[in-house]
Gaussian input, Z-matrix of N, CA and C with variables (Angstrom, degrees):
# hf/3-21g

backbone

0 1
 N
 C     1     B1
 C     2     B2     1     A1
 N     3     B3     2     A2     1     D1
 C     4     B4     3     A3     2     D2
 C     5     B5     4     A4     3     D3
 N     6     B6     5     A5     4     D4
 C     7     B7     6     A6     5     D5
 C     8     B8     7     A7     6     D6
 N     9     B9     8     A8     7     D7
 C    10    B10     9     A9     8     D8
 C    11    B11    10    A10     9     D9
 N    12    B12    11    A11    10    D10
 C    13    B13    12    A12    11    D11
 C    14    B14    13    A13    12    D12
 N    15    B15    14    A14    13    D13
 C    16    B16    15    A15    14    D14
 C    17    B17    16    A16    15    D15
 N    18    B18    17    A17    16    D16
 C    19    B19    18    A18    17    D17
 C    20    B20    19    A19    18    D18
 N    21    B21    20    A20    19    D19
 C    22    B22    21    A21    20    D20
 C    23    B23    22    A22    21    D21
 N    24    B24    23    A23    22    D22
 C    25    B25    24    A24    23    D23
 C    26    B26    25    A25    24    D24
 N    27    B27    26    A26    25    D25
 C    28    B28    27    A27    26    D26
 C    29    B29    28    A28    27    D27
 N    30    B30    29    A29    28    D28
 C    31    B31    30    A30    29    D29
 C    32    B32    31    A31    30    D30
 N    33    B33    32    A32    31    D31
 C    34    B34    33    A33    32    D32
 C    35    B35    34    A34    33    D33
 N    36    B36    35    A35    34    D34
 C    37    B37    36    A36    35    D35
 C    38    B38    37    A37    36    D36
 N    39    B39    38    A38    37    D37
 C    40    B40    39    A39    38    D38
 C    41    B41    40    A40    39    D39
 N    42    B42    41    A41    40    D40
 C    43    B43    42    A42    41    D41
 C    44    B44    43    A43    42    D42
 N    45    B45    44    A44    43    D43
 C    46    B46    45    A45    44    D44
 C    47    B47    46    A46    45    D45
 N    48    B48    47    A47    46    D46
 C    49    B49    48    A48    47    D47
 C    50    B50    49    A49    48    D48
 N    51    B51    50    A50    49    D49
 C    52    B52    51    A51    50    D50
 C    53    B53    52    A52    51    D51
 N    54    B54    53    A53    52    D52
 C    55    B55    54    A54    53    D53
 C    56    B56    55    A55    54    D54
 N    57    B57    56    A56    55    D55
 C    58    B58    57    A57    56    D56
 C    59    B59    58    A58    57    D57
 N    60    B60    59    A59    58    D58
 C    61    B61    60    A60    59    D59
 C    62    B62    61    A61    60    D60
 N    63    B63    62    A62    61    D61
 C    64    B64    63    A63    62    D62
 C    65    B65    64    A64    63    D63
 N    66    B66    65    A65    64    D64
 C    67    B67    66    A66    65    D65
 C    68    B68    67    A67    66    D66
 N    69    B69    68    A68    67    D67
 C    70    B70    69    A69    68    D68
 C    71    B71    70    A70    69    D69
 N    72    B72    71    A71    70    D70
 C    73    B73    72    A72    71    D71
 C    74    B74    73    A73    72    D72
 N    75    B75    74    A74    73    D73
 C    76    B76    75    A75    74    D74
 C    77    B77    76    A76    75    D75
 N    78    B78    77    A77    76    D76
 C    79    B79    78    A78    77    D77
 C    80    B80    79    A79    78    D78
 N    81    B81    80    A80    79    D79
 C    82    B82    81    A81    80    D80
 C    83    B83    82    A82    81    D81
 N    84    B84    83    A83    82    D82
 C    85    B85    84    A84    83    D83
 C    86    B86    85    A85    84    D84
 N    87    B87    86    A86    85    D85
 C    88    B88    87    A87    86    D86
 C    89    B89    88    A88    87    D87
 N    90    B90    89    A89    88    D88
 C    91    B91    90    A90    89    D89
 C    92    B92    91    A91    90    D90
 N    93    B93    92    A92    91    D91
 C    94    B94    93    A93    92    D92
 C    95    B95    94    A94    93    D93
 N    96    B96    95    A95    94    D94
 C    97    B97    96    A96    95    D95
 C    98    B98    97    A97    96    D96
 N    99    B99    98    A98    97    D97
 C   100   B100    99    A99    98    D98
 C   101   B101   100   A100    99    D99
 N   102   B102   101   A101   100   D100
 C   103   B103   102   A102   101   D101
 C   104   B104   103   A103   102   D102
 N   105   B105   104   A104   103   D103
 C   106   B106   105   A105   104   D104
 C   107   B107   106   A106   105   D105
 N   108   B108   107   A107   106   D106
 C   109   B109   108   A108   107   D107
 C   110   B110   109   A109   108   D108
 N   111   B111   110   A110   109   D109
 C   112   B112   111   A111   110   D110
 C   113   B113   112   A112   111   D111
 N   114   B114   113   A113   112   D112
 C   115   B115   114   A114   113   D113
 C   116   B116   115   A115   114   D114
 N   117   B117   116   A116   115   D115
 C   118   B118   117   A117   116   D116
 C   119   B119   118   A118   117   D117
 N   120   B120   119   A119   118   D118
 C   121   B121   120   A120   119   D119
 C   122   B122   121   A121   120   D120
 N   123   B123   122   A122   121   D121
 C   124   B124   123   A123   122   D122
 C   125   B125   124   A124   123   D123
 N   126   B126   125   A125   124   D124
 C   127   B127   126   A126   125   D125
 C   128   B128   127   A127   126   D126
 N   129   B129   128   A128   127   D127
 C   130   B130   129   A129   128   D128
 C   131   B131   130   A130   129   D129
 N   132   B132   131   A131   130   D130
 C   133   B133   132   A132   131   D131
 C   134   B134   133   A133   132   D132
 N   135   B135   134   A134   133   D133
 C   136   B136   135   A135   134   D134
 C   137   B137   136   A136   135   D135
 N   138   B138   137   A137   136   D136
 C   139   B139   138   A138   137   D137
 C   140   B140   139   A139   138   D138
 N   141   B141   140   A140   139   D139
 C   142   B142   141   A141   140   D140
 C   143   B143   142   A142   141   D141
 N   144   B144   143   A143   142   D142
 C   145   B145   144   A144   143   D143
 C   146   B146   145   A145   144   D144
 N   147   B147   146   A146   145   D145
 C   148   B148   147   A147   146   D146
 C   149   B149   148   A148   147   D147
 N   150   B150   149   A149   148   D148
 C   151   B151   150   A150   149   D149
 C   152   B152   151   A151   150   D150
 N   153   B153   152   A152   151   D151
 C   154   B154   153   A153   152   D152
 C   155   B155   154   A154   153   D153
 N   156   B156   155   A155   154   D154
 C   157   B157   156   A156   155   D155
 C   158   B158   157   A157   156   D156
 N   159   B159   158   A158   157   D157
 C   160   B160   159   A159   158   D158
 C   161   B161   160   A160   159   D159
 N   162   B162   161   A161   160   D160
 C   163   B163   162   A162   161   D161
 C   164   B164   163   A163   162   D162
 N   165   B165   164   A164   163   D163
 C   166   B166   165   A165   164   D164
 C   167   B167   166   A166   165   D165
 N   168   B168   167   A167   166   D166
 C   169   B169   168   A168   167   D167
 C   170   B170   169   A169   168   D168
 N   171   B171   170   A170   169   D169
 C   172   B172   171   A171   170   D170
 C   173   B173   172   A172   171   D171
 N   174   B174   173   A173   172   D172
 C   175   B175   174   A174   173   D173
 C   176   B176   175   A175   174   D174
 N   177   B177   176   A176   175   D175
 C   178   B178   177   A177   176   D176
 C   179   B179   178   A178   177   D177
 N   180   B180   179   A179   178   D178
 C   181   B181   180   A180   179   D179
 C   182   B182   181   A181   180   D180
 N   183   B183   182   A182   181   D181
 C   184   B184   183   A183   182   D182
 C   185   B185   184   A184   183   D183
 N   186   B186   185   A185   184   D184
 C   187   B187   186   A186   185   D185
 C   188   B188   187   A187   186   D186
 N   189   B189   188   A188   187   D187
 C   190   B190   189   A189   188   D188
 C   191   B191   190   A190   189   D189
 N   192   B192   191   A191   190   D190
 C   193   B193   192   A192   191   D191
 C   194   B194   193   A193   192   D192
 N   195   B195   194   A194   193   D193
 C   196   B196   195   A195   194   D194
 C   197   B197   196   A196   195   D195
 N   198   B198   197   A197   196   D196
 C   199   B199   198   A198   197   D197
 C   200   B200   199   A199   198   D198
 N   201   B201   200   A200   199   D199
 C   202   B202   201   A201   200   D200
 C   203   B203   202   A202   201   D201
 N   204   B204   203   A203   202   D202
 C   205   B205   204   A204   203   D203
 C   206   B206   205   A205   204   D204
 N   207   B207   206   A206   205   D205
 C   208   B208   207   A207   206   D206
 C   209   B209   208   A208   207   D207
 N   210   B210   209   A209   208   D208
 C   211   B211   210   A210   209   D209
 C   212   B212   211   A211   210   D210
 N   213   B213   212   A212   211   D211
 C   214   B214   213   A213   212   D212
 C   215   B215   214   A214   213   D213
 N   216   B216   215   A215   214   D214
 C   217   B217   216   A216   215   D215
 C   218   B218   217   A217   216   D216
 N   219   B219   218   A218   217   D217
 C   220   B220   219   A219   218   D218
 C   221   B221   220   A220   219   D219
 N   222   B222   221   A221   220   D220
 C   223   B223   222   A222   221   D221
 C   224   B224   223   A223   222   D222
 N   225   B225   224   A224   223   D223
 C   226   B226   225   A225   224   D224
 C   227   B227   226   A226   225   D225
 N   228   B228   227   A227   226   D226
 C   229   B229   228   A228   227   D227
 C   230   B230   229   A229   228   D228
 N   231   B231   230   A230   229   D229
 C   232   B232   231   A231   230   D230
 C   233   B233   232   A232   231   D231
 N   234   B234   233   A233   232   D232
 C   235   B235   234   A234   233   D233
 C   236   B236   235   A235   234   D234
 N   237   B237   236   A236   235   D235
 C   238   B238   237   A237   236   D236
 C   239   B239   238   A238   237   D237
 N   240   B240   239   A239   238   D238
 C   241   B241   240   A240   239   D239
 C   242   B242   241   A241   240   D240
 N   243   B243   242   A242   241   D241
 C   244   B244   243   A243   242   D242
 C   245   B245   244   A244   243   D243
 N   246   B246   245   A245   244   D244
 C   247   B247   246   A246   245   D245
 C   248   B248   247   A247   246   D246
 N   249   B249   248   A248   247   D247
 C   250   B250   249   A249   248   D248
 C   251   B251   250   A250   249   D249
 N   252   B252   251   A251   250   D250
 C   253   B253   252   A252   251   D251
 C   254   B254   253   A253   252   D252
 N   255   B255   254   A254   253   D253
 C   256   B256   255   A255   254   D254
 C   257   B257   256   A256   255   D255
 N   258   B258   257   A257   256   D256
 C   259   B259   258   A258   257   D257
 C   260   B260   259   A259   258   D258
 N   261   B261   260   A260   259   D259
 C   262   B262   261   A261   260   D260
 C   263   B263   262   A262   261   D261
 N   264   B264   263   A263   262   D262
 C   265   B265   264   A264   263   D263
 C   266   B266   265   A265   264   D264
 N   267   B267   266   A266   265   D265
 C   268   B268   267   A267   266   D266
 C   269   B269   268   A268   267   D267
 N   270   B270   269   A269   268   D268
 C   271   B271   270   A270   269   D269
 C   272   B272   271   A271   270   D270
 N   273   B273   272   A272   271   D271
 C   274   B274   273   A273   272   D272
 C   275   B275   274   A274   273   D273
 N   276   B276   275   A275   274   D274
 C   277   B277   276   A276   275   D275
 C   278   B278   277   A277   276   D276
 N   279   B279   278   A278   277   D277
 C   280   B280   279   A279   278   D278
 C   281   B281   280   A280   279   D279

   B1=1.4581
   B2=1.5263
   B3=1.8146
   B4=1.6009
   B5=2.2500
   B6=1.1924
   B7=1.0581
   B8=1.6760
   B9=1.2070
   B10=1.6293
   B11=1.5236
   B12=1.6379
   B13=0.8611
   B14=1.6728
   B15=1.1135
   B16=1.6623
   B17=1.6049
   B18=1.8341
   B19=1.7799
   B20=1.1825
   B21=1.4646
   B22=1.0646
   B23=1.7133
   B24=1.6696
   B25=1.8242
   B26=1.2939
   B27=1.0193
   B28=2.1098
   B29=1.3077
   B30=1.4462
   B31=1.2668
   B32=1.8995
   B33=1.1574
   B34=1.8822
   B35=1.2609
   B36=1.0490
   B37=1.8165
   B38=1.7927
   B39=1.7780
   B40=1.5314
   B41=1.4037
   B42=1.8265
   B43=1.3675
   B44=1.5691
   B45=1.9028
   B46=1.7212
   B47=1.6120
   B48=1.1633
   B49=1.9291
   B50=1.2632
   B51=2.0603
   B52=1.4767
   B53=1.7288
   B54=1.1906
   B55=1.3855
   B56=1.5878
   B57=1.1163
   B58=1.8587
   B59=1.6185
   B60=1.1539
   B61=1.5190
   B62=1.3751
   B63=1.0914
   B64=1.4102
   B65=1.6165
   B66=1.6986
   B67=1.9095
   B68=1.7094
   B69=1.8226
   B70=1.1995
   B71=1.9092
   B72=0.8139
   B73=1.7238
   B74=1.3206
   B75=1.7416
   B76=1.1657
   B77=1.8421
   B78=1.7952
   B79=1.4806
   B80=1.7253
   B81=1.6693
   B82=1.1125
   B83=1.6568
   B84=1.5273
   B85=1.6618
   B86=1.5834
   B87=1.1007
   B88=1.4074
   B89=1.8925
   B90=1.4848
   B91=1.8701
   B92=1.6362
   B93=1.5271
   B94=1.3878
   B95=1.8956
   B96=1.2748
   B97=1.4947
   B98=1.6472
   B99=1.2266
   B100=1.4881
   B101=1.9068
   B102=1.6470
   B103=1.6103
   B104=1.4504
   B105=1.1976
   B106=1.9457
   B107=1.2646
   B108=1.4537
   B109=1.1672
   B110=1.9696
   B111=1.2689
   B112=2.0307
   B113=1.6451
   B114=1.5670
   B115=1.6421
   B116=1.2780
   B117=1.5500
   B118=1.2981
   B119=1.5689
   B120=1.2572
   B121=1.2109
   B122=1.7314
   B123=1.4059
   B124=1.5139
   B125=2.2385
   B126=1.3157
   B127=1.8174
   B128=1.5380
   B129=1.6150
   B130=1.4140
   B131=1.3781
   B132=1.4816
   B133=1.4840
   B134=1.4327
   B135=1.3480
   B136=1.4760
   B137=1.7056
   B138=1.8358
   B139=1.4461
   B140=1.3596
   B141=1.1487
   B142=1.7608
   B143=1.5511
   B144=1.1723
   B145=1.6044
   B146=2.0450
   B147=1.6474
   B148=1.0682
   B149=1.5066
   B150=1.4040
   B151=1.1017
   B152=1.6752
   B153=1.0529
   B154=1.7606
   B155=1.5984
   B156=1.5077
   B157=2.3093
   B158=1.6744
   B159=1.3089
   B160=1.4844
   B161=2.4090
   B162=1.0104
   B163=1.8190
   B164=1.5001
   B165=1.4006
   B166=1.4080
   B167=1.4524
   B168=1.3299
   B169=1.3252
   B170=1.4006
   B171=1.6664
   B172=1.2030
   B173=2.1253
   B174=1.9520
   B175=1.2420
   B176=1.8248
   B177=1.5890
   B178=1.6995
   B179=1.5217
   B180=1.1130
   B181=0.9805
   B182=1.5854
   B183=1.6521
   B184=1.5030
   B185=1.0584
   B186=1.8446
   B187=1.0783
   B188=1.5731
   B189=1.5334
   B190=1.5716
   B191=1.7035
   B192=1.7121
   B193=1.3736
   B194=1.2058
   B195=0.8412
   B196=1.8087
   B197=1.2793
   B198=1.2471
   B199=1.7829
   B200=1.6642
   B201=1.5690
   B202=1.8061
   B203=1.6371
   B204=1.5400
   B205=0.9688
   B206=1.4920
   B207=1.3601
   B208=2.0867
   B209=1.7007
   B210=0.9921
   B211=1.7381
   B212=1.7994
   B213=1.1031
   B214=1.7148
   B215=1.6626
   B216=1.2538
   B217=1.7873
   B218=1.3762
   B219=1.6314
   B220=1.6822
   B221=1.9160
   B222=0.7123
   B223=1.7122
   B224=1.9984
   B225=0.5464
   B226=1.7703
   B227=1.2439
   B228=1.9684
   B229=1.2391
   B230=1.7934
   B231=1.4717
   B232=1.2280
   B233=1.6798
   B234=1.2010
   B235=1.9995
   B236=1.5308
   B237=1.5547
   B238=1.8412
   B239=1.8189
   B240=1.5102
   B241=1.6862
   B242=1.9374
   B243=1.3969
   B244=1.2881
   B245=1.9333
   B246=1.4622
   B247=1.6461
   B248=1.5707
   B249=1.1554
   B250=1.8930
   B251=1.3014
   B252=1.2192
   B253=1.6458
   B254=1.4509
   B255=1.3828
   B256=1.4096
   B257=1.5254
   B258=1.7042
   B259=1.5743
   B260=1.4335
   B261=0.6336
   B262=1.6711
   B263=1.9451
   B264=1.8402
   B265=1.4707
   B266=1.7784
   B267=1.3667
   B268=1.0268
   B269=1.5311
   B270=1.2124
   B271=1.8955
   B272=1.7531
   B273=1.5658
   B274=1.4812
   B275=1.7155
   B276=1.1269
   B277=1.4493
   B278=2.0229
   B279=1.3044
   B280=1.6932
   B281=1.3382
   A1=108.25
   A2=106.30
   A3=104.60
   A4=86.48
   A5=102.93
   A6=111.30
   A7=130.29
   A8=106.66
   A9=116.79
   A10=87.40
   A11=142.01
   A12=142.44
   A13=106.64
   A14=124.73
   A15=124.68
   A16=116.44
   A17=101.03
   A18=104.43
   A19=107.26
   A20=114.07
   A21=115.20
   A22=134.47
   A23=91.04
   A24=98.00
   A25=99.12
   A26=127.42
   A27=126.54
   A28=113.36
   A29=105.92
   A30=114.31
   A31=110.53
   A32=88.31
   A33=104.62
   A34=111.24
   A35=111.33
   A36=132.81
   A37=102.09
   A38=89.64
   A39=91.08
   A40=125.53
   A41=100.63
   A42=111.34
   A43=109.00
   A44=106.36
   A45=116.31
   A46=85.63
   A47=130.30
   A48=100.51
   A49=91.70
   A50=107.69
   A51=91.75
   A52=110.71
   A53=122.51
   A54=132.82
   A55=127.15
   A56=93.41
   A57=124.76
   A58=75.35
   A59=154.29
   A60=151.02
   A61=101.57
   A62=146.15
   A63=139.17
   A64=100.90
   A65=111.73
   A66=91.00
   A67=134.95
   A68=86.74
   A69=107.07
   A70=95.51
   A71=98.15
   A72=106.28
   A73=102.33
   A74=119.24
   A75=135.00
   A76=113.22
   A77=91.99
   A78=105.66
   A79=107.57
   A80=128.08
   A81=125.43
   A82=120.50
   A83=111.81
   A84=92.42
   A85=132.97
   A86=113.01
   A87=144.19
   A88=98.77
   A89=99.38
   A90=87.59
   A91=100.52
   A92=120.09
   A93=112.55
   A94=100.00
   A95=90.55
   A96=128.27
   A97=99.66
   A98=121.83
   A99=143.78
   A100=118.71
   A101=94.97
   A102=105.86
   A103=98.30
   A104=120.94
   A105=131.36
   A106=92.94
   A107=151.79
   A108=123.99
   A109=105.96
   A110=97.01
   A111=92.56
   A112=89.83
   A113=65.69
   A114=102.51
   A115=119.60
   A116=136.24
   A117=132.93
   A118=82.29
   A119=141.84
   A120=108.66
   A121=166.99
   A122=95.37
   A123=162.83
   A124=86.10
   A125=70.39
   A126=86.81
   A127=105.26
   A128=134.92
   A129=127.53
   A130=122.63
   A131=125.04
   A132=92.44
   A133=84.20
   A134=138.69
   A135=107.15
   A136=117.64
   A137=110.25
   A138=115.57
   A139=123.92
   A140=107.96
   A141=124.41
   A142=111.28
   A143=92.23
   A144=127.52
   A145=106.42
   A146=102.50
   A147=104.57
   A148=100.73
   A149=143.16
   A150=136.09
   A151=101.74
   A152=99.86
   A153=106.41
   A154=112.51
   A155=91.96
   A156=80.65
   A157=95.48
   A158=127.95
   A159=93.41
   A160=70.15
   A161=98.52
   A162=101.33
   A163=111.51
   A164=131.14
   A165=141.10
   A166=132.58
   A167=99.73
   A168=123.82
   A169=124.45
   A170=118.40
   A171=129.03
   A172=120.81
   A173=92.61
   A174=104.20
   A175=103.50
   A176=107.09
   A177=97.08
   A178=116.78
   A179=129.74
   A180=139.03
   A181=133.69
   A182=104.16
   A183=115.21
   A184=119.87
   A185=115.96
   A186=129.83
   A187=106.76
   A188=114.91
   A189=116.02
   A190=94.11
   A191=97.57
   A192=103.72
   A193=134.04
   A194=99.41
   A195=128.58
   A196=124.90
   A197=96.06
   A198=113.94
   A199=131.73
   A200=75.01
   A201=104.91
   A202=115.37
   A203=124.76
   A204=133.58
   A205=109.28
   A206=106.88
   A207=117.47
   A208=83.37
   A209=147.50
   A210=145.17
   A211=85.93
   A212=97.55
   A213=108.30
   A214=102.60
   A215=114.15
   A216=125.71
   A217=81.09
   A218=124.22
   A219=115.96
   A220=115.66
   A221=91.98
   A222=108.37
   A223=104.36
   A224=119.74
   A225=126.40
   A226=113.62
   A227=128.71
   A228=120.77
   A229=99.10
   A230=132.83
   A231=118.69
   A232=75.73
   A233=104.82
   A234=102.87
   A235=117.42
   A236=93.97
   A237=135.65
   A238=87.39
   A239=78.45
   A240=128.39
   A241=81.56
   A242=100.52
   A243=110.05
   A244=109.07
   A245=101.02
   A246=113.85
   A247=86.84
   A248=100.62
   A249=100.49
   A250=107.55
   A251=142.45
   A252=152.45
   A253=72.58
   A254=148.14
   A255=123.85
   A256=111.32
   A257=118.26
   A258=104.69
   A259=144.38
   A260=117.55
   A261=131.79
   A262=110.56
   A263=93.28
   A264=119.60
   A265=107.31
   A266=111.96
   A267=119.70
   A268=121.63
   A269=105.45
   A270=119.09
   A271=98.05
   A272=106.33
   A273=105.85
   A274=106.64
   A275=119.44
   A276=111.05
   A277=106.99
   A278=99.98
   A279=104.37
   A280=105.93
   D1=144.20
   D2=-156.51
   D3=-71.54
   D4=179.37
   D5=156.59
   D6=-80.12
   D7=-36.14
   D8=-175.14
   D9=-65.81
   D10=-57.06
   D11=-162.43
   D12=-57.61
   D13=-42.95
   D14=178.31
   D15=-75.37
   D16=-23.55
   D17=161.18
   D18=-62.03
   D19=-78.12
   D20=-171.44
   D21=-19.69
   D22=-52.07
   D23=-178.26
   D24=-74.59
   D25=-43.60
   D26=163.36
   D27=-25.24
   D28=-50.31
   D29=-167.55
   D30=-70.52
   D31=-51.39
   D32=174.86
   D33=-43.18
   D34=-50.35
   D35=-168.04
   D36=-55.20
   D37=-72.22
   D38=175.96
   D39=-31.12
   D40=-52.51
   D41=-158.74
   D42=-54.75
   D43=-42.33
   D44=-162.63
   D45=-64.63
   D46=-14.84
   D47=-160.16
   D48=-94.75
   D49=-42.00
   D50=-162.49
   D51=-62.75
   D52=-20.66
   D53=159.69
   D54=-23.76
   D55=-54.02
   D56=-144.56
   D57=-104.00
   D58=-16.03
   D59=172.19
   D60=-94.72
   D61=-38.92
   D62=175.62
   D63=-75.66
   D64=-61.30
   D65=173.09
   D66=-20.83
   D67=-47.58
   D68=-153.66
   D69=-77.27
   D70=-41.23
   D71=174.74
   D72=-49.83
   D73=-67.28
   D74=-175.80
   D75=-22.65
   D76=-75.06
   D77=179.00
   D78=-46.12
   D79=-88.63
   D80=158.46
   D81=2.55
   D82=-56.55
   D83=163.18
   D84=-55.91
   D85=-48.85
   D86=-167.94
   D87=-80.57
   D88=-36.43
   D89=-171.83
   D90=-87.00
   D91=-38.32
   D92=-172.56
   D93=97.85
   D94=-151.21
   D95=-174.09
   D96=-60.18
   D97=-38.60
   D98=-164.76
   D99=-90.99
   D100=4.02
   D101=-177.41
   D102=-56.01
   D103=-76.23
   D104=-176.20
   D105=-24.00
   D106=-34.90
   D107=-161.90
   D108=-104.10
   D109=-17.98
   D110=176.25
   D111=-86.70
   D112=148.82
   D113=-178.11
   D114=-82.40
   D115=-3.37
   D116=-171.82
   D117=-111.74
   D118=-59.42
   D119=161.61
   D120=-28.57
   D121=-19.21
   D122=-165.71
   D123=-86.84
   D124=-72.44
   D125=-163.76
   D126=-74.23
   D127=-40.26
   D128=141.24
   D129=-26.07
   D130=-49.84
   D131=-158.85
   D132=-112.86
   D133=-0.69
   D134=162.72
   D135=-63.98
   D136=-12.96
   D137=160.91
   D138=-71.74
   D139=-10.17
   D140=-165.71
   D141=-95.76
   D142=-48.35
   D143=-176.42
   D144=-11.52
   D145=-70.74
   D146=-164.49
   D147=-72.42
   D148=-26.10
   D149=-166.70
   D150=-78.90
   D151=-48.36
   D152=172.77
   D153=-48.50
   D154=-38.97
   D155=-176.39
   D156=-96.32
   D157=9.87
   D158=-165.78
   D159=-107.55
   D160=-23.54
   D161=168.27
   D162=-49.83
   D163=-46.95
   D164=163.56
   D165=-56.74
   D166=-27.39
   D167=165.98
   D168=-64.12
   D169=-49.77
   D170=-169.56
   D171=-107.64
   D172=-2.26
   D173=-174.13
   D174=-106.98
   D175=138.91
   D176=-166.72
   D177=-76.28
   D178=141.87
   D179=175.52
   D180=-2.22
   D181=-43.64
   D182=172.67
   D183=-44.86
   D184=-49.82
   D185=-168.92
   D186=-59.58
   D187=130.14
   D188=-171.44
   D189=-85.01
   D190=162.27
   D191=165.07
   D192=-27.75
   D193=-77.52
   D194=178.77
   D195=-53.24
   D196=1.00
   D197=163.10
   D198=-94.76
   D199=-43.80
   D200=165.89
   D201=-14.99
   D202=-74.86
   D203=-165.45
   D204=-68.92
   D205=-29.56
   D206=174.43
   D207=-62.40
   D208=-51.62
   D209=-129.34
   D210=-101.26
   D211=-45.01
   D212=-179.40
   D213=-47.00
   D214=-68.77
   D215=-151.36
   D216=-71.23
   D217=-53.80
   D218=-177.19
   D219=-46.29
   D220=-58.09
   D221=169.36
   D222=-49.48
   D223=-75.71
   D224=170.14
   D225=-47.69
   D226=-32.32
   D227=173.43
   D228=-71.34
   D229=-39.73
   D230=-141.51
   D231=-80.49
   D232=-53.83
   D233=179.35
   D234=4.97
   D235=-73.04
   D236=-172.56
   D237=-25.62
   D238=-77.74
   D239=-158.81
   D240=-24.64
   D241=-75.73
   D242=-142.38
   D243=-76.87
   D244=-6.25
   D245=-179.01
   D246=-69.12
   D247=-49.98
   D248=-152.42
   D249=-84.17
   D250=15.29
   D251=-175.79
   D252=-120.97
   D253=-82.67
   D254=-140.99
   D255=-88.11
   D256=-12.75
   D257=136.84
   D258=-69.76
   D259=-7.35
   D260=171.30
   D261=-71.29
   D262=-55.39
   D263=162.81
   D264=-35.03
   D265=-67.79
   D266=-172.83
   D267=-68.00
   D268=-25.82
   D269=-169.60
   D270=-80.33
   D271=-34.75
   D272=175.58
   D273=-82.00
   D274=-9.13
   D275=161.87
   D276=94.55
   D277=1.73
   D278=172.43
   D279=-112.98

């Protein structure tokens, strides 16, 4: 399997979560106190979900919950960042 082809879907991947973390923010602004009960929110973070626990996993303890998912999307932006500098790398062939 080419390499650009395994960036690429890397790249996709990142994009749907880092996505699905701004929705999910989005709604949460707009729903308030009352997010847990909409359903597209619901459907965000069961997309979020694994990035958020495997985020809990690797962030130390201090860090409170409710930060997690801010540390998450930060963690997934540098991701982006660094897929698409070493595809570019690769598309130029060095």
């Amino acid at each position: 399997m080419e390499p650009e082809f395994f960036l690429r879907a890397l790249k996709a991947v990142i994009e749907v979560a880092g996505f699905a973390y701004i929705g999910q923010g989005l709604v949460a602004l707009f729903s308030g106190t009352r997010r847990e009960q909409n359903v597209i929110y619901q459907v965000f973070r069961i997309v979020t979900g694994p990035v958020t626990r495997a985020t809990r996993v690797i962030t130390p303890r201090f860090v409170p919950d409710r930060h997690v998912p801010f540390v998450a999307f930060g963690l997934l932006l540098w991701a982006w960042i660094l897929v698409i500098i070493v595809l570019a790398r690769v598309l130029q062939g060095g």
